[in-house]
VOMAR-223595 format. One record per residue (C-alpha): x negated, y, z negated; residue number from 1. Coordinates in steps of 0.05 Angstrom, whole numbers, plus 5000, padded with zeros to 4 digits. Each point is the difference from the previous one (the first is absolute). Layout:
# residues N
{c1->X, c2->Y, c3->Z, num->NUM}
...
This chain:
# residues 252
{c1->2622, c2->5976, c3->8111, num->1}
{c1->5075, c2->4968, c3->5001, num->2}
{c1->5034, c2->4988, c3->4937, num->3}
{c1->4990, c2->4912, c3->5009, num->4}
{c1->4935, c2->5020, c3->5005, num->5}
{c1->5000, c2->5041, c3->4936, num->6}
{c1->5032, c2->4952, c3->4966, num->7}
{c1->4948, c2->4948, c3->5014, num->8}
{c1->4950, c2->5030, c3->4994, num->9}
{c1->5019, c2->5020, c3->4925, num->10}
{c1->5021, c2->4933, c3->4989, num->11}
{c1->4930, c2->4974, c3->5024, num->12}
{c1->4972, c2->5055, c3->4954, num->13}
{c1->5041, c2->4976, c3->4934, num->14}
{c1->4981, c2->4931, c3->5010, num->15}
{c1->4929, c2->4999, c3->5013, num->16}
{c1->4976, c2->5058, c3->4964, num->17}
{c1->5011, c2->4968, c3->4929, num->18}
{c1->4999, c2->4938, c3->5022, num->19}
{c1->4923, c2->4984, c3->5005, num->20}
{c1->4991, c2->4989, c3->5085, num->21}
{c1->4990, c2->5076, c3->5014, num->22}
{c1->5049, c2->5053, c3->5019, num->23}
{c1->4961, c2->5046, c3->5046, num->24}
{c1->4972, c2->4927, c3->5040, num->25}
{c1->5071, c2->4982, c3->5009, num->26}
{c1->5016, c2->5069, c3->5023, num->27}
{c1->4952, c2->5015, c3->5048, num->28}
{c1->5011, c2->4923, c3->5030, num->29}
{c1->5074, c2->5018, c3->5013, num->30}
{c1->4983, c2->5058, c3->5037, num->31}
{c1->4951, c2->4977, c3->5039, num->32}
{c1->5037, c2->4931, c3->5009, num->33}
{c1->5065, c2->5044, c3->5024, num->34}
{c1->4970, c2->5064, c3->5022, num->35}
{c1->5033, c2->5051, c3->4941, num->36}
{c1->4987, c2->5065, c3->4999, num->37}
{c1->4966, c2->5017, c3->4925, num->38}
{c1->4943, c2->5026, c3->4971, num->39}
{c1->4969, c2->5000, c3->4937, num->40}
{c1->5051, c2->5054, c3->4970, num->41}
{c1->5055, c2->4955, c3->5014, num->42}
{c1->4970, c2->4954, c3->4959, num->43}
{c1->4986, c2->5041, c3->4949, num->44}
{c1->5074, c2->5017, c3->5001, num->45}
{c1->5014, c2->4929, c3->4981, num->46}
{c1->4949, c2->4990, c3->4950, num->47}
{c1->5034, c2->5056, c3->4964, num->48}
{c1->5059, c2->4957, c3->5003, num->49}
{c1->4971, c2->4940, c3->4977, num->50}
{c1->4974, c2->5056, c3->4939, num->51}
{c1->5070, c2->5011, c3->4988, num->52}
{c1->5011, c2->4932, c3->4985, num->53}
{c1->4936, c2->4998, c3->4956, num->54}
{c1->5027, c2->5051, c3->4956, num->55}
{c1->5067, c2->4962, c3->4998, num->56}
{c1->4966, c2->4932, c3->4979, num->57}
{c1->4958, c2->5027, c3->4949, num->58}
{c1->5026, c2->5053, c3->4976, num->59}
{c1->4998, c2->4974, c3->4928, num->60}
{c1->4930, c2->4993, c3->4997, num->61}
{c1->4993, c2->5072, c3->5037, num->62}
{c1->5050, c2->5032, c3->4942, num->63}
{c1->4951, c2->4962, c3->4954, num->64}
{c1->4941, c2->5036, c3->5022, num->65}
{c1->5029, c2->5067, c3->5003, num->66}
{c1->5028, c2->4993, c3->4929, num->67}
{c1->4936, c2->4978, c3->4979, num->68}
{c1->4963, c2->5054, c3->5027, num->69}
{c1->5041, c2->5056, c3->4973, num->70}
{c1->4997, c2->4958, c3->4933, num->71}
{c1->4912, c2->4995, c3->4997, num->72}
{c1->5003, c2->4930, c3->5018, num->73}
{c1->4926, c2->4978, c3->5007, num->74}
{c1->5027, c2->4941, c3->5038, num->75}
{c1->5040, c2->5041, c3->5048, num->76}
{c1->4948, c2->5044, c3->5014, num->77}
{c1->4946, c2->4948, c3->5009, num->78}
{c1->5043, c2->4969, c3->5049, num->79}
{c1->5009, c2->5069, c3->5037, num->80}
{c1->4930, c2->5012, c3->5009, num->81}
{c1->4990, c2->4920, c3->5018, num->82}
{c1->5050, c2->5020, c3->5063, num->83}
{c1->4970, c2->5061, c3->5016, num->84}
{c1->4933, c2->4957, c3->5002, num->85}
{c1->5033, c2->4955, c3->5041, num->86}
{c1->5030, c2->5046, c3->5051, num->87}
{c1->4934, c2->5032, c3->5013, num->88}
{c1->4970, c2->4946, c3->5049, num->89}
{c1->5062, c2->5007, c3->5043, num->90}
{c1->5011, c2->5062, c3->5006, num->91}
{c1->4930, c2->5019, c3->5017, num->92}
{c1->4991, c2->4947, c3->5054, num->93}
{c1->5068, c2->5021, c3->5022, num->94}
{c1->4990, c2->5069, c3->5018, num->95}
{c1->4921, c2->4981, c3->5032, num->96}
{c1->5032, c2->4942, c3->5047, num->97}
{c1->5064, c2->5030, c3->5014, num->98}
{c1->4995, c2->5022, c3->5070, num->99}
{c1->4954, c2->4931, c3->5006, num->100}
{c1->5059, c2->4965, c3->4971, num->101}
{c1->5054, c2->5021, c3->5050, num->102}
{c1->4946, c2->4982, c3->5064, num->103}
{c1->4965, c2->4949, c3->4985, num->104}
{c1->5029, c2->4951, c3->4952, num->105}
{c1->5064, c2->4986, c3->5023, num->106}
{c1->4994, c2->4956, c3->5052, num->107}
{c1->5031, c2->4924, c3->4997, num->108}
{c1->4924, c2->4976, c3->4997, num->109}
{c1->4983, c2->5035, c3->4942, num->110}
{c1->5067, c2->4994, c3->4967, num->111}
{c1->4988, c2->4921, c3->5008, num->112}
{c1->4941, c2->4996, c3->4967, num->113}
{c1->5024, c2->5031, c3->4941, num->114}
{c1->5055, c2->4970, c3->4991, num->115}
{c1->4960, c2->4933, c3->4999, num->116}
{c1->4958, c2->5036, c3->4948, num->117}
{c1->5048, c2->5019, c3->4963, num->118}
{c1->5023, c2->4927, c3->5005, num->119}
{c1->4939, c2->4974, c3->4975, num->120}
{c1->5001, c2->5037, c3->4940, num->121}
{c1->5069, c2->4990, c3->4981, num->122}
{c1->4986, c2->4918, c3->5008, num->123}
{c1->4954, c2->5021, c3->4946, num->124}
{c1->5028, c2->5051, c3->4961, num->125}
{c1->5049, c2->4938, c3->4954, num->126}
{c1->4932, c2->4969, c3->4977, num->127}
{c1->4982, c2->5057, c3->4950, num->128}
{c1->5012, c2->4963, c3->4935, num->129}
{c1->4975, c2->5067, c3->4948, num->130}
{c1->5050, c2->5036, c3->4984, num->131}
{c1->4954, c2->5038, c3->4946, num->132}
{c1->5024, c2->5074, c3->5007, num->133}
{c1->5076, c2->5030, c3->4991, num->134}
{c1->5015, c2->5056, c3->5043, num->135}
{c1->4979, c2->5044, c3->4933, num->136}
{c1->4932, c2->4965, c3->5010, num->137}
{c1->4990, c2->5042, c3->5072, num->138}
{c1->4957, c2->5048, c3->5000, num->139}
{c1->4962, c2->5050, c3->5037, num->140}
{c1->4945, c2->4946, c3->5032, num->141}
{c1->5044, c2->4941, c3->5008, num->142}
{c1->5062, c2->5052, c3->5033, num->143}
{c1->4934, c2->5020, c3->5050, num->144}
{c1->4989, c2->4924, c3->5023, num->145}
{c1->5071, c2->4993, c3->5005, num->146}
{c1->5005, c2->5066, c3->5040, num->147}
{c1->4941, c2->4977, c3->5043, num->148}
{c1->5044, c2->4945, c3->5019, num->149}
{c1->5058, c2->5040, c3->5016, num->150}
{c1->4959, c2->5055, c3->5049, num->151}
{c1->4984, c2->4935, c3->5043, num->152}
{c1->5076, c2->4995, c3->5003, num->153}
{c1->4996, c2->5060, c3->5050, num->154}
{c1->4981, c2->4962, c3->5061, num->155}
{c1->5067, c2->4960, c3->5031, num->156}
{c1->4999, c2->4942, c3->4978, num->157}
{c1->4977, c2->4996, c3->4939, num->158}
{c1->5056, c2->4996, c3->4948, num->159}
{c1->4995, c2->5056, c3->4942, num->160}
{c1->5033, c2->4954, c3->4956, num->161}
{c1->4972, c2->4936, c3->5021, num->162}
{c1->4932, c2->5037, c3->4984, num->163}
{c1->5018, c2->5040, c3->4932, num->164}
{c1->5024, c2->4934, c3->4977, num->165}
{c1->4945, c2->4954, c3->5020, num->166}
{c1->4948, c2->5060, c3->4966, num->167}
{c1->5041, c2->5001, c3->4940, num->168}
{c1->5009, c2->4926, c3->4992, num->169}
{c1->4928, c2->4982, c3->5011, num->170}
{c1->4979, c2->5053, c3->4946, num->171}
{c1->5048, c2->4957, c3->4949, num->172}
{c1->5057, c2->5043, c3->5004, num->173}
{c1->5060, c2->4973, c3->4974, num->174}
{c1->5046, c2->4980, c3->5060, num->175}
{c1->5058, c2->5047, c3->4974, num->176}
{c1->4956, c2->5059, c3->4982, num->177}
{c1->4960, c2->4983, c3->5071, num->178}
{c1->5065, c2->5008, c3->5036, num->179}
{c1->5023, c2->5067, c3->4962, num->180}
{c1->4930, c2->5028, c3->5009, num->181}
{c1->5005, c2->4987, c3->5074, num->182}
{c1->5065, c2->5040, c3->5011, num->183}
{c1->4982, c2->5058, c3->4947, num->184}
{c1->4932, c2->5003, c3->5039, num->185}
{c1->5047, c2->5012, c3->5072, num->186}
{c1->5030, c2->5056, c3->4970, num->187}
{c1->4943, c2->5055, c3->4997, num->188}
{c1->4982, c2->4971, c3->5067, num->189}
{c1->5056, c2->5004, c3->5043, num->190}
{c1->5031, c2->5074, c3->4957, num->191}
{c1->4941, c2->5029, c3->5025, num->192}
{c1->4998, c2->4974, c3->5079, num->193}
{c1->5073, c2->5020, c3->4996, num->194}
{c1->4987, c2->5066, c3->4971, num->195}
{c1->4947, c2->5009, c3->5059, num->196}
{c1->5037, c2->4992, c3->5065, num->197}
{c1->5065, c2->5018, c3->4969, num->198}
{c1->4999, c2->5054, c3->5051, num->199}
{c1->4996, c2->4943, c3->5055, num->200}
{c1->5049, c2->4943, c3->4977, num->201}
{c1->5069, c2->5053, c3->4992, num->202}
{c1->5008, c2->5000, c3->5075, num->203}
{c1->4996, c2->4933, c3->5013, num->204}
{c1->5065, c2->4978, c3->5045, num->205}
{c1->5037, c2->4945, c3->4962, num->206}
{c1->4951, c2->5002, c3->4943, num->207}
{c1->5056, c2->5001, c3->4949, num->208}
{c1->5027, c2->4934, c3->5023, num->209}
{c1->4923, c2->4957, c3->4990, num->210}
{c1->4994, c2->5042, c3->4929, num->211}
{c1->5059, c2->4971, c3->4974, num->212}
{c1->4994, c2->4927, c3->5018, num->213}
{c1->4926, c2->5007, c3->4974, num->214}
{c1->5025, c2->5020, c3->4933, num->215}
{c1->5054, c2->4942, c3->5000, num->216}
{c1->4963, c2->4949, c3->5022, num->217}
{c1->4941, c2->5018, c3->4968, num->218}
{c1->5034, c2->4997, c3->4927, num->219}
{c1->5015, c2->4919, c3->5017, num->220}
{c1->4932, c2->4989, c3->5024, num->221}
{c1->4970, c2->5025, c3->4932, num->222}
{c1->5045, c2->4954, c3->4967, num->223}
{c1->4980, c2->4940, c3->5040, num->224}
{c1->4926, c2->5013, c3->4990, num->225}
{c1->5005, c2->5008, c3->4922, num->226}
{c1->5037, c2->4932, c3->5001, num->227}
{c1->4941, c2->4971, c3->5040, num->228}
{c1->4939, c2->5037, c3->4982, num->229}
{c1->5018, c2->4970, c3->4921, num->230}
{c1->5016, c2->4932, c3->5035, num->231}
{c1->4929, c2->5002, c3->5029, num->232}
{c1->5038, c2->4996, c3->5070, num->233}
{c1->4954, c2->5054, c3->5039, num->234}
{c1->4973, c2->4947, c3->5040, num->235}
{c1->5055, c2->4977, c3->5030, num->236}
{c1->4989, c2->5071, c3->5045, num->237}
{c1->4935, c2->4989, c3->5014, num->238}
{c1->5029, c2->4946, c3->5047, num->239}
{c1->5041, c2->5054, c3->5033, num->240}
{c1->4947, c2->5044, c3->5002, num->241}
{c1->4957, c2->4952, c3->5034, num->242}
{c1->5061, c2->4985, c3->5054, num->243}
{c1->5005, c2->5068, c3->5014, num->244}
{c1->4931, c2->5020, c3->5008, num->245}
{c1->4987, c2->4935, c3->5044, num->246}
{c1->5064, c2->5030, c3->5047, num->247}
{c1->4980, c2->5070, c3->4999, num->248}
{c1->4924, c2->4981, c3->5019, num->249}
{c1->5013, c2->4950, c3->5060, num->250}
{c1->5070, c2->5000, c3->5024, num->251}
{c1->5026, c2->5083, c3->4985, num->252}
């Protein structure tokens, strides 16, 4: 892989893996649409990017929880074990499927559908009037539904965010607290697929180049979608969603 290819790639990767119209569906399009030459640990290598710029966005609320933890902080704690809970759907389904993953579900077809999916649900997702429960209010059993949503975020296409967001919402979730769950719930996820095929991702030729952009871009993009997820805006990407998956079905 070139460096312009790098670079767009980790640009594509900022953009679209906060942003709720699914990183990994956007990926695999653009190297099937342009014939690149990646695999699953080059993506990985630029999820850890966009991790990078999780930790830089949030790293308030992180210092919060660590502080609070050292300190006996029942809230900090419960929320620990509520994104433990909520990692564990994903990462199970994400070692069983892995191989599957990488063979089988990366194809424009199936990438289109679930983009439209994930379309549908965003359309939806600025409905959800409750907003009942603070993020202090997560626990163990709603962090599990909200994880559930998140493992079906492993097949292209389907937007982690766009799905973390539309579980939390729907379970009354306030839109801010939805939003910080979502990105404190990546963390766990995408630490430990790094932490996997770390052995894999270090040789990657111009790798350095698409982790970089991810992490710039990405901080932006997390600052666009808290603007719009409080404005109750997520559905204006469920009309891109729908665009893309319509173009990736019949005419990719």
């Amino acid at each position: 892989m070139d460096i312009v290819q790098a670079i767009s790639t980790g640009i594509i990767q900022g953009a679209t893996e906060f942003l709720p119209v699914s990183s990994s569906g956007h990926l695999f399009l653009a190297r099937n649409l342009f014939g690149l030459n990646f695999g699953t640990a080059y993506v990985i290598l630029l999820h850890a990017g966009t991790l990078i710029a999780v930790f830089a966005f949030l790293w308030k609320e992180i210092l919060n929880i660590l502080k609070g933890m050292f300190k006996g902080s029942l809230d900090a704690w419960k929320l620990v074990f509520a994104l433990i809970a909520g990692t564990v759907p994903a990462a199970v389904l994400g070692v069983t499927i892995e191989d599957f993953l990488e063979k089988s579900l990366t194809g424009n077809i199936t990438i289109g559908i679930s983009l439209l999916l994930t379309g549908a649900l965003l359309f939806f997702s600025d409905g959800f009037k409750s907003e009942k429960h603070s993020i202090n209010d997560i626990g163990i059993k709603l962090a599990f539904i909200i994880g559930l949503f998140q493992a079906a975020a492993i097949v292209p296409g389907i937007s982690r965010s766009g799905m973390t967001l539309f579980g939390a919402l729907m379970l009354g979730v306030k839109r801010e607290d939805a939003f910080r769950f979502s990105f404190l719930l990546s963390i766990p996820v995408i630490l430990g697929g790094t932490l996997l095929d770390i052995s894999d991702i270090t040789g990657v030729e111009n790798g350095l180049w698409g982790f970089l952009f991810a992490i710039a871009v990405g901080f932006v993009s997390l600052w666009i979608l808290r603007i719009l997820t409080r404005a109750k805006k997520l559905k204006y990407f469920a009309f891109y969603c729908w665009l893309a998956g319509i173009l990736s079905i019949f005419i990719l």
